[in-house]
C-alpha positions, 0 to 999 in steps of 0.5 A: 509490461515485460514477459516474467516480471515478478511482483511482491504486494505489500498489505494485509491479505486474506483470510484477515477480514479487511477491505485492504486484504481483498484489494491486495488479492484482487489486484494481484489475481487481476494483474496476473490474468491480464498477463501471463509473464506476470508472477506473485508475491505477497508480504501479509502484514498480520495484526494481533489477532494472527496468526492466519492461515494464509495461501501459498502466495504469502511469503513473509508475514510482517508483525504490524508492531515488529520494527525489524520485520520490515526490514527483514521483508526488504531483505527477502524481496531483495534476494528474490527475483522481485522486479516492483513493489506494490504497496498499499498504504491504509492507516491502521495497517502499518506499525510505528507512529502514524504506519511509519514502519513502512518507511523502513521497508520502502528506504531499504528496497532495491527495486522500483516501488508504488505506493496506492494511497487508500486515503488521502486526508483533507487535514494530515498532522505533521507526521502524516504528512511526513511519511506520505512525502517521504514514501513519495520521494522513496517510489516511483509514484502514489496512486490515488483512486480520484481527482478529489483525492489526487487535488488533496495530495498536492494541497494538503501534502504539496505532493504534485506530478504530472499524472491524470485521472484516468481510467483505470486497468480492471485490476486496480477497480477497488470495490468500498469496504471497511479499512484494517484498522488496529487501536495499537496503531497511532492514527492522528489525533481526533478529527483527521479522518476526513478526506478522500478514499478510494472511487472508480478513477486513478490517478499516478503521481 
């Protein structure tokens, strides 16, 4: 990783009690104490519970249900000195059937993007498997957390690439805790919640 490079982390973040927010935080804490040319910014994506007091590193804070919020944090990362994005993709976090207000947002980036798959259903509708297509085809690469979630993502999605299961740096060591979740948000119909989450391995693809 190059000296001075900035990194904007999309997802939800604390104060915002979810096991997402404290991934994004601990990954971007880890990711810059692993090097010091490394700096931060961070887009909340806040639900109706909001707003929160967040700290200093969150610019912009998306309204889970605002279409145009998306695009306009496409917009404020594009102006910036934003060099990658980090996305993290959970169900229940983003806006738009099945979280497809992400779309938006990724389509408009100027700026190569990755997306870390928190869960990776064994049988995604339609329009699930859809969006998680399509964010593959608008990244640089998924991110999935085991070797089971990694086999479903090509099963269950024919999202394949050449990418292995692999130790993991210390700042992408996700720790179990409960996803956001909204019930304003679509998430499939009744059933669709199996799959794999996240582990102690990784994998890019």
């Amino acid at each position: 990783m190059g000296p001075d490079l900035r990194t904007a982390f999309i997802g939800t973040y604390p104060p915002r009690r979810c096991g997402i927010a404290t991934f994004t935080r601990d990954l971007s804490d880890g990711m810059r104490a692993a090097n010091d040319g490394l700096r931060s910014m961070v887009i909340a994506v806040t639900d109706a519970d909001g707003p929160y007091a967040y700290p200093a590193e969150v610019e912009f804070q998306i309204r889970q249900g605002s279409k145009a919020d998306y695009t306009r944090a496409a917009e404020l990362i594009n102006y910036s000195d934003v060099r990658l994005v980090s996305v993290q993709h959970e169900y229940g976090i983003f806006g738009g059937d099945d979280g497809a207000y992400i779309l938006d947002l990724m389509s408009a980036l100027q700026m190569p993007s990755l997306v870390t798959l928190h869960t990776v259903l064994k049988s995604p509708s339609e329009s699930q498997r859809a969006i998680v297509r399509k964010m593959a085809t608008q990244s640089a690469g998924l991110i999935v957390m085991s070797g089971v979630a990694a086999d479903l993502l090509s099963r269950s999605y024919d999202v394949r690439g050449a990418g292995g299961a692999g130790r993991p740096r210390r700042a992408l060591s996700p720790r179990r805790s409960s996803a956001c979740s909204s019930s304003r948000t679509r998430r499939g119909p009744p059933g669709r919640r199996s799959g794999a989450s996240t582990s102690s391995r990784g994998s890019t693809w």
